[in-house]
C-alpha positions in Angstrom: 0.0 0.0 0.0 2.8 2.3 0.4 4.2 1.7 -2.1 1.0 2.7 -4.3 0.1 5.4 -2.6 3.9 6.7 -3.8 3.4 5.8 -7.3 0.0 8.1 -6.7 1.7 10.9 -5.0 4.5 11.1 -7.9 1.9 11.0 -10.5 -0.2 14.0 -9.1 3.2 16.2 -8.6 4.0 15.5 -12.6 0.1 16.5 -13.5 0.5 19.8 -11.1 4.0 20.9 -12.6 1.9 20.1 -15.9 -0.6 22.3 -15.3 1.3 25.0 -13.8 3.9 24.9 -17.0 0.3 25.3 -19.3 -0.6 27.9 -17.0 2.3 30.4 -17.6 2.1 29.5 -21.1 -1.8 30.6 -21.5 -0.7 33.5 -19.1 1.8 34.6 -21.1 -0.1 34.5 -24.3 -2.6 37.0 -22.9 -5.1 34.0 -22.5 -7.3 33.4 -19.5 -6.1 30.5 -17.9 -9.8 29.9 -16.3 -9.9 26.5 -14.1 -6.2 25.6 -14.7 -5.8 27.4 -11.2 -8.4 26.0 -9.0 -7.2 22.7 -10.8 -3.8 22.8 -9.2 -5.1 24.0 -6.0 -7.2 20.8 -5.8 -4.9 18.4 -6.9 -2.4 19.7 -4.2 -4.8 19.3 -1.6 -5.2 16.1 -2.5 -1.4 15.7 -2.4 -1.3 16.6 0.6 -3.4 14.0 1.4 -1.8 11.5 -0.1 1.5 12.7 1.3 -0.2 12.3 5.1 -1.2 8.7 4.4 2.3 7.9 3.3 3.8 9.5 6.4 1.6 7.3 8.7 2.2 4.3 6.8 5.9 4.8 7.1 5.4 5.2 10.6 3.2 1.9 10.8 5.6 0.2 8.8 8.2 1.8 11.7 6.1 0.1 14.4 6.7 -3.4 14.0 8.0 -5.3 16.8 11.6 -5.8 16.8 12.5 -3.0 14.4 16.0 -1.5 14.7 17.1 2.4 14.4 20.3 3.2 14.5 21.1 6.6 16.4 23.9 8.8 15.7 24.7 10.7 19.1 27.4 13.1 18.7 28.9 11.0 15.8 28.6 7.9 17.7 26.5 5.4 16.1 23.6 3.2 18.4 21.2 0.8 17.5 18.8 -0.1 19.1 15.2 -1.6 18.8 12.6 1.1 18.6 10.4 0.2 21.2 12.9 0.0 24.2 13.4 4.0 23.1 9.8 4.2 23.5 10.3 2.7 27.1 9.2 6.0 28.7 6.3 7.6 28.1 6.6 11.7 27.2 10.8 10.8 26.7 12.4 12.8 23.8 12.3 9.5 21.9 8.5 9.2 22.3 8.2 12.8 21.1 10.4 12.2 18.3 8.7 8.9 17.0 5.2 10.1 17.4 5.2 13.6 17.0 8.8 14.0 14.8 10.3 15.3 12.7 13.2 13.3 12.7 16.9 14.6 12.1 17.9 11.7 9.5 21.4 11.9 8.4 22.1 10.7 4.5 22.3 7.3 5.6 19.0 7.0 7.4 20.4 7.5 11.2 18.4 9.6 14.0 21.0 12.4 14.7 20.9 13.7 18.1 23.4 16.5 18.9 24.5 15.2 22.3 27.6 13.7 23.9 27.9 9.9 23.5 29.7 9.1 26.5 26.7 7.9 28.6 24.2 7.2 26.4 25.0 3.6 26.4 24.6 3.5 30.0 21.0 5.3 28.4 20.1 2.4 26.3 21.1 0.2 29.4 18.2 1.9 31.2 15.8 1.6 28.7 16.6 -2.0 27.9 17.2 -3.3 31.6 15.7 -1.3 34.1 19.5 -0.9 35.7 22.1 2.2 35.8 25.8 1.5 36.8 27.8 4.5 38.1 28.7 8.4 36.9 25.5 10.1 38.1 25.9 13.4 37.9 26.7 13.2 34.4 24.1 10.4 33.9 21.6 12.9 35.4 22.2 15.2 33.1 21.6 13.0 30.4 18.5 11.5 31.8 17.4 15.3 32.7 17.8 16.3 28.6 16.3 13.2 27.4 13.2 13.3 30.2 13.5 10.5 31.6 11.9 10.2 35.0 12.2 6.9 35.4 16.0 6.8 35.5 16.3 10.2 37.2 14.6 8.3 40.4 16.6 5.5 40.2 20.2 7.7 40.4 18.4 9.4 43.2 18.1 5.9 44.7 21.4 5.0 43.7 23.0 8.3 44.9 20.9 8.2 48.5 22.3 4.5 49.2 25.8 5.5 48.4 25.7 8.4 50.9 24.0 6.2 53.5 26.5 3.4 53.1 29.0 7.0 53.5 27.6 8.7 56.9 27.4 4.8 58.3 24.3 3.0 60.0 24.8 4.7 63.2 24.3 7.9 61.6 20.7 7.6 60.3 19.7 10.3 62.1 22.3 13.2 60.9 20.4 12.5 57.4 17.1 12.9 58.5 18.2 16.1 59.9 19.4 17.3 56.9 15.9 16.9 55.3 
């Protein structure tokens, strides 16, 4: 189907440059080009149809399980199923496969303009549920990418750590400081 309604899309482009070239030519032989321009206006309406319906089918065709994007993150290449990057609901990935538009390179990789140093442990996240160390650079990442999810969890992380620090005994000095 997507296929065809491409083949329909090209089609209607060729008859609209038609029609605008015979346009300009009865235009500029003093003629009256009478419906020649509501013509085009409703053939590009319906291109613009047609050019919706191929976007969502190229977002349904995007959608199946176990689909693969490959993510260029500061010239560092990633890839990575498209549903764990959907993981968390109202993330930056969410936003950019549902409302887009994507940054595609030339050869079909997401670009994101970030550092690549901890987006694996990003991906990790998403895939696992787990986080291994670097917070405060990992919570900047997970700040930039909205992701609440692992933002609680390097709280978590970064709480136990300063526990295990002050000691047992020494419960109370932290309650204190809250």
């Amino acid at each position: 189907e997507l296929q065809e309604v491409a083949t329909v899309a090209s089609r209607l482009k060729s008859q609209i440059e038609e029609l605008k070239n015979n346009n300009r030519r009865k235009l500029s032989g003093d003629e009256q080009g009478t419906d020649i321009p509501s013509l085009i206006e409703a053939l590009e309406t319906k291109l613009d149809l047609i050019d919706q319906r191929v976007q969502s089918l190229q977002v349904q065709v995007s959608d199946v399980p176990g689909t693969s994007v490959v993510l260029n993150v500061g010239g560092t290449e990633f890839s990575v199923k498209k549903q764990v990057l959907l993981y968390e609901p109202g993330s930056l990935f969410c936003d950019m496969f549902t409302k887009g538009p994507l940054n595609k390179l030339a050869d079909g990789s997401i670009f994101i303009d970030r550092d690549p140093t901890y987006f694996g442990q990003i991906i990790e996240f998403l895939e696992h549920g787990t986080i291994s160390s670097h917070e405060e650079e990992l919570k900047k990442e997970a700040e930039y990418y909205r992701l609440p999810g692992l933002l609680q969890q390097i709280y978590r992380m970064t709480e136990s750590n300063r526990l295990k620090l002050l000691g047992e005994d020494n419960i109370c000095m932290k309650e204190k400081e809250n």
